[in-house]
C-alpha positions as semicolon CSV with decimal commas, in nm:
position;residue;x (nm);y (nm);z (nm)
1;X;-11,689;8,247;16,851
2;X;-11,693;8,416;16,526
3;X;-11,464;8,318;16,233
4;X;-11,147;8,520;16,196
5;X;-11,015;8,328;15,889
6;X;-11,144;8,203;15,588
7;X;-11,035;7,920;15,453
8;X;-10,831;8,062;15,152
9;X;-10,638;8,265;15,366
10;X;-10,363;7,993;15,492
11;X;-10,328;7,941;15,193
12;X;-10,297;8,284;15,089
13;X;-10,000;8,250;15,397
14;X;-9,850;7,935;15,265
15;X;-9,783;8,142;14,919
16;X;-9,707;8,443;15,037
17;X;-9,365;8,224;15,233
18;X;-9,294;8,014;14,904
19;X;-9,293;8,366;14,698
20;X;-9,067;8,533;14,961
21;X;-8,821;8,230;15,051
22;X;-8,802;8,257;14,589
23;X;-8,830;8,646;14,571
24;X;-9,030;8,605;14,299
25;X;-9,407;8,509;14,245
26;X;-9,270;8,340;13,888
27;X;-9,052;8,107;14,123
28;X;-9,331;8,074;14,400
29;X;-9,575;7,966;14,043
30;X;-9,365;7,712;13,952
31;X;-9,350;7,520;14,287
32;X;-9,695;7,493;14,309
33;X;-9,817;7,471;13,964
34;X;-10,013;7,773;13,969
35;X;-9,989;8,091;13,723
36;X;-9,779;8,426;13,821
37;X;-10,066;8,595;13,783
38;X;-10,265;8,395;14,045
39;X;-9,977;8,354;14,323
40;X;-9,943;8,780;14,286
41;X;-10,353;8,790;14,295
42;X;-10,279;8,582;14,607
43;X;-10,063;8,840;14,774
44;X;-10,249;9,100;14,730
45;X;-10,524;8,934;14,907
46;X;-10,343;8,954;15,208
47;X;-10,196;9,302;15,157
48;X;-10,592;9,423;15,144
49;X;-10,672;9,219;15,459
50;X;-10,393;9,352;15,639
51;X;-10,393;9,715;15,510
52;X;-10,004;9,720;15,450
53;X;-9,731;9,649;15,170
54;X;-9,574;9,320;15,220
55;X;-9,371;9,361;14,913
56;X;-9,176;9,630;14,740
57;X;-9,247;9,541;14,342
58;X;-9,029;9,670;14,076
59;X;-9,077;9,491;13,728
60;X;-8,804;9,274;13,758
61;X;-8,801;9,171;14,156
62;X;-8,984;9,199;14,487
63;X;-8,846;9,213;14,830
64;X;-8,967;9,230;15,126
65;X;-9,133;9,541;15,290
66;X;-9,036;9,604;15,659
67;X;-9,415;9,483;15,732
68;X;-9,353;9,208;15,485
69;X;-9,089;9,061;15,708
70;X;-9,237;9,114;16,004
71;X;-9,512;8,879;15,886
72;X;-9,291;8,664;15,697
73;X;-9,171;8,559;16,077
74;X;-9,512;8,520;16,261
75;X;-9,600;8,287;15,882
76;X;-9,371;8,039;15,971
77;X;-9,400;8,009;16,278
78;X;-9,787;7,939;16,192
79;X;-9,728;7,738;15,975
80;X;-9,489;7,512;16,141
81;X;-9,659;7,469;16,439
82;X;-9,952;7,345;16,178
83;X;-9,729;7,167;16,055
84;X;-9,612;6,962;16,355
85;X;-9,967;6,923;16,519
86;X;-10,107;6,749;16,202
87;X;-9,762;6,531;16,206
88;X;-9,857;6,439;16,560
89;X;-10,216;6,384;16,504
90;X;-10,130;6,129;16,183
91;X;-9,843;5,981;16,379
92;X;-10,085;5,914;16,701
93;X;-10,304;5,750;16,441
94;X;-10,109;5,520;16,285
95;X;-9,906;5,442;16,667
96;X;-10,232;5,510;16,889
97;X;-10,068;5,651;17,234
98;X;-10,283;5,850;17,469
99;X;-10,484;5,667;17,774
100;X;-10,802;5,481;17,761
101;X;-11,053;5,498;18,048
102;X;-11,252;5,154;18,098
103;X;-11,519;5,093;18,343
104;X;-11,533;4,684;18,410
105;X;-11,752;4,515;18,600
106;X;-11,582;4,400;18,894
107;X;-11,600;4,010;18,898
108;X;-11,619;3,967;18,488
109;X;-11,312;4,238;18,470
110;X;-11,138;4,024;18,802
111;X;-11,160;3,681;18,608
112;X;-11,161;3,788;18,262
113;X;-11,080;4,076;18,143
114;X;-10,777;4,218;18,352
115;X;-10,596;3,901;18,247
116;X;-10,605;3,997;17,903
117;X;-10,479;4,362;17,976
118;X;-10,082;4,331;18,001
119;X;-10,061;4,136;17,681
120;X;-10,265;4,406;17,518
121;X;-9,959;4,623;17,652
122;X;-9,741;4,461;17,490
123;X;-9,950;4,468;17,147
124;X;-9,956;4,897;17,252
125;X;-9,696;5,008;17,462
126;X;-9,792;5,374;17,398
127;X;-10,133;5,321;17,546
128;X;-10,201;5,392;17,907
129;X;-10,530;5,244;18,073
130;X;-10,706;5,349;18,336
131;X;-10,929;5,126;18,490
132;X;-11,213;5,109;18,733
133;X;-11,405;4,814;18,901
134;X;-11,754;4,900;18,931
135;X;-12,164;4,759;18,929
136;X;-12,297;5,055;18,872
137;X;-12,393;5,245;18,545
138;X;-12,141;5,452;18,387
139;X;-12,218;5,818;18,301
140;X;-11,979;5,847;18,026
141;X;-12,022;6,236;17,991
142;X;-11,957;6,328;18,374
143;X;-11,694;6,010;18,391
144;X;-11,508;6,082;18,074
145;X;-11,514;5,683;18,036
146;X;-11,422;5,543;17,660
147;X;-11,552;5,228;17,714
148;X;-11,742;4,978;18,027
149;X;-11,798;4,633;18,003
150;X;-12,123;4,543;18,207
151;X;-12,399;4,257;18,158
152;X;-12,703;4,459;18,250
153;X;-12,670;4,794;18,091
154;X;-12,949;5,085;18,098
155;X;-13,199;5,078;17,769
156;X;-13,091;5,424;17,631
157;X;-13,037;5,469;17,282
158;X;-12,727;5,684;17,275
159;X;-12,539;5,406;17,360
160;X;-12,371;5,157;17,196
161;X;-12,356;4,736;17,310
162;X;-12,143;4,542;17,116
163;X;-12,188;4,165;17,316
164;X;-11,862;4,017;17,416
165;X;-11,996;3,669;17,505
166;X;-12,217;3,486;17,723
167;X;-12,158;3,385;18,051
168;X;-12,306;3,044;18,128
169;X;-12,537;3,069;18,511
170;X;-12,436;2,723;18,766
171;X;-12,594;2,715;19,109
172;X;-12,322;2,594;19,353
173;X;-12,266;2,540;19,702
174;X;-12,014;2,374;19,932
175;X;-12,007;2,028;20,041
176;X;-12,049;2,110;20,386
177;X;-12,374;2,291;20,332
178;X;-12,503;2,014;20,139
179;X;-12,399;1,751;20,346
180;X;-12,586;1,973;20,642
181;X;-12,906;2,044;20,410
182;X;-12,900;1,847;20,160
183;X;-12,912;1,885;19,756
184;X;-13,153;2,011;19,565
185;X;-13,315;1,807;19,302
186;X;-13,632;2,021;19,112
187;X;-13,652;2,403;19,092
188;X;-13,912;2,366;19,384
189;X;-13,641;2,204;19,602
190;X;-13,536;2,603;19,619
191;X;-13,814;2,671;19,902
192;X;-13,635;2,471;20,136
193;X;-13,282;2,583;20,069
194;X;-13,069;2,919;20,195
195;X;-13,061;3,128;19,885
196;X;-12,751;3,376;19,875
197;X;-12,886;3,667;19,731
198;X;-12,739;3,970;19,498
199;X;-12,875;4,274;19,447
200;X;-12,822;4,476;19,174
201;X;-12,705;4,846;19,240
202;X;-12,949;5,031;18,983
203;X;-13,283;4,902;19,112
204;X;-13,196;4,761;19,463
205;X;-13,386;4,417;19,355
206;X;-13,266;4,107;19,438
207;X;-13,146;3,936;19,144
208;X;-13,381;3,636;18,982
209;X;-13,241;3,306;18,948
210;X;-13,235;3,161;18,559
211;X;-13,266;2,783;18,433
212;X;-13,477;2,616;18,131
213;X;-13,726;2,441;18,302
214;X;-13,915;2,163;17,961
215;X;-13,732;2,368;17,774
216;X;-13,883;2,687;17,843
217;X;-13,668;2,949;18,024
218;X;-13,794;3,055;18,381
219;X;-13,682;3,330;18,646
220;X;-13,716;3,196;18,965
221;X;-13,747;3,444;19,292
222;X;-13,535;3,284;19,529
223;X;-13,530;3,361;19,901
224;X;-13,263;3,407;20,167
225;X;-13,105;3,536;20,509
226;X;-12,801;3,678;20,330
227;X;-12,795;3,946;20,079
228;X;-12,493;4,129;19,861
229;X;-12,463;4,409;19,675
230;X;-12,190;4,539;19,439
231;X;-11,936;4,272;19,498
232;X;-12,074;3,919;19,274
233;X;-11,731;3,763;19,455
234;X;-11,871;3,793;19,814
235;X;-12,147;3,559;19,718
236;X;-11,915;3,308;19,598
237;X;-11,726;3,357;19,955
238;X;-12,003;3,272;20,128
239;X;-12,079;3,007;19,947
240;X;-11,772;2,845;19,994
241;X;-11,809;2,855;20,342
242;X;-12,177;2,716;20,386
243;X;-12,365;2,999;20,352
244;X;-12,616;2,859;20,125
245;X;-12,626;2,812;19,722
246;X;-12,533;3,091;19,496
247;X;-12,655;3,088;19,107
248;X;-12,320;3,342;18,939
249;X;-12,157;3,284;18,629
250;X;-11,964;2,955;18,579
251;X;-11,574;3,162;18,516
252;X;-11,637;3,325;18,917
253;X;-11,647;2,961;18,998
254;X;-11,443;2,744;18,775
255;X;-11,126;2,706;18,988
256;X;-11,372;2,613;19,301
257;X;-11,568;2,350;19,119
258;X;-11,206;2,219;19,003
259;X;-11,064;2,177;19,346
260;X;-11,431;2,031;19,481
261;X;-11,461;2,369;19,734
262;X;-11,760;2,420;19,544
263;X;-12,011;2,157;19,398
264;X;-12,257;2,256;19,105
265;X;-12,647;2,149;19,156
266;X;-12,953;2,195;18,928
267;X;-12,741;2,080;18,632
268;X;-13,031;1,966;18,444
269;X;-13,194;2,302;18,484
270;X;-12,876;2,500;18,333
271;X;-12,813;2,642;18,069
272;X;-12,903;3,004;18,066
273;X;-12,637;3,269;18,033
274;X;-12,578;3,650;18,056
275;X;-12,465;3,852;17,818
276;X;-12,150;4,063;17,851
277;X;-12,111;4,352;17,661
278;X;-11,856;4,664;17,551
279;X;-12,084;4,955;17,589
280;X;-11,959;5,329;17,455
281;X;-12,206;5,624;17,382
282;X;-12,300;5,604;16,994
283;X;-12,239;5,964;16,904
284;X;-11,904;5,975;17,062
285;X;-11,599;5,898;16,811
286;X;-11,357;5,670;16,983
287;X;-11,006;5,764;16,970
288;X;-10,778;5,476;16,742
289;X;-10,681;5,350;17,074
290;X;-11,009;5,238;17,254
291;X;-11,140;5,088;16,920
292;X;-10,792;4,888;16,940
293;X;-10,903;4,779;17,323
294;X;-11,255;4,707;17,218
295;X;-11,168;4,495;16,898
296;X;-10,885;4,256;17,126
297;X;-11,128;4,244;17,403
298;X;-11,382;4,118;17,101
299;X;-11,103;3,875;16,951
300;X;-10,969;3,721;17,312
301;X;-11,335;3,651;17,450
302;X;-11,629;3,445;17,374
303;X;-11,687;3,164;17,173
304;X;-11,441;3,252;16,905
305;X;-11,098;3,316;17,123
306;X;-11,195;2,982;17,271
307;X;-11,235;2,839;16,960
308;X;-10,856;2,942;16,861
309;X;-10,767;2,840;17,153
């Protein structure tokens, strides 16, 4: 699309109304701080754009031409509507409003994150949020997402990963299946053991199991006659009812291990986390209101909301 105005000529406009509203450029001058000579040279830039007489000039007044007012109407209107769309735009920038798309994924945005959301309603009642529950990768140009929260995002470059907080790994399992097959006591105890497994949605691999083995952190392929996929949560189902141990992050499991539904093994080989983050493509400028979401989901998780706390 070509250019149809430069930028002088709302200006040119915006003079043009001050010297007719005064009916005088001397008047028009004065408002602005400019000379006579410059608000008339100003005129007559638009009377050569537009090929017509917007003033009748005697050397005492002008008035209006019948082009002059013509124009003088379609001005402010212009102007105005200028006006009020740059009001808007400030206003939605000092009271964000709009909606925010977030991606979550599903069992950190269950247990931690949707918690958080109504108070950050309160905080921004003029923010809507839409929100989906999901594994997979976001494609934030085909998605229009703002912002997802996942632990394993792709390597790509154009996106940003600001960490959230690390989510401490337990191996659990109920009491029932370790009264039937006993507890594990040494990484090798795995071998012998039922081994819920998860796969993860972008490479259809079984997840590897984490612990610090002399100090020294080791993945561990794990093996097993039950396998999930895009739902973390049904592993800690089956778990729960005997289906074998389950190595997820300690906050899936935390009211479980409280109520003794769940038992944690391996302690001595914990330890290990995974890393949550707030991912958002890096040449995309976020609106006011997602980098309001992104900083309060930064201040109420991790190590330092817990440290308020």
């Amino acid at each position: 699309m070509s250019r149809q105005f430069e930028d002088a000529q709302l200006g040119d406009m915006e003079l043009f109304v001050l010297a007719a509203d005064a009916a005088s450029f001397t008047a028009a001058a004065e408002r602005t701080g400019m000379t006579p000579s410059a608000v008339s040279r100003s005129v007559a830039r638009l009377e050569a754009r537009l090929g017509v007489r917007l003033f009748m000039r005697t050397t005492r007044q002008i008035r209006l031409s019948d082009p002059g007012r013509l124009y003088l109407a379609q001005c402010r209107l212009t102007l105005s509507q200028l006006t009020e769309v740059e009001r808007q735009l400030s206003r939605q920038q000092s009271q964000p409003s709009g909606v925010v798309r977030l991606s979550l994924a599903t069992g950190y945005g269950r247990h931690r994150v949707l918690p958080l959301l109504p108070r950050f309603r309160q905080r921004h009642p003029e923010i809507s949020l839409e929100i989906q529950l999901s594994n997979r990768n976001v494609d934030f140009a085909k998605d229009r997402f703002d912002l997802a929260v996942r632990a394993r995002h792709q390597a790509d470059s154009s996106l940003v990963a600001r960490k959230i907080e690390d989510s401490e790994l337990v191996v659990v399992a109920s009491p029932g299946y370790l009264a039937r097959a006993g507890e594990p006591k040494t990484i090798d105890d795995l071998r012998g053991h039922e081994c819920i497994q998860f796969v993860l949605p972008r490479t259809g691999r079984c997840v590897d199991w984490s612990f610090i083995v002399d100090g020294q952190d080791v993945e561990v392929s794990t093996r097993g006659s039950i396998t999930c996929s895009e739902e973390l949560d049904g592993g800690v189902h089956l778990a729960r009812h005997g289906g074998g141990l389950y190595q997820t992050s300690r906050f899936l499991v935390e009211r479980e291990l409280l109520s003794g539904e769940l038992i944690e093994v391996l302690a001595p080989f914990g330890g290990r986390s995974r890393p949550f983050s707030i991912v958002y493509p890096s040449a995309r400028h976020l609106h006011k209101r997602a980098r309001l979401l992104a900083e309060f989901l930064l201040d109420n998780l991790g190590p330092n909301a817990r440290a308020r706390g």
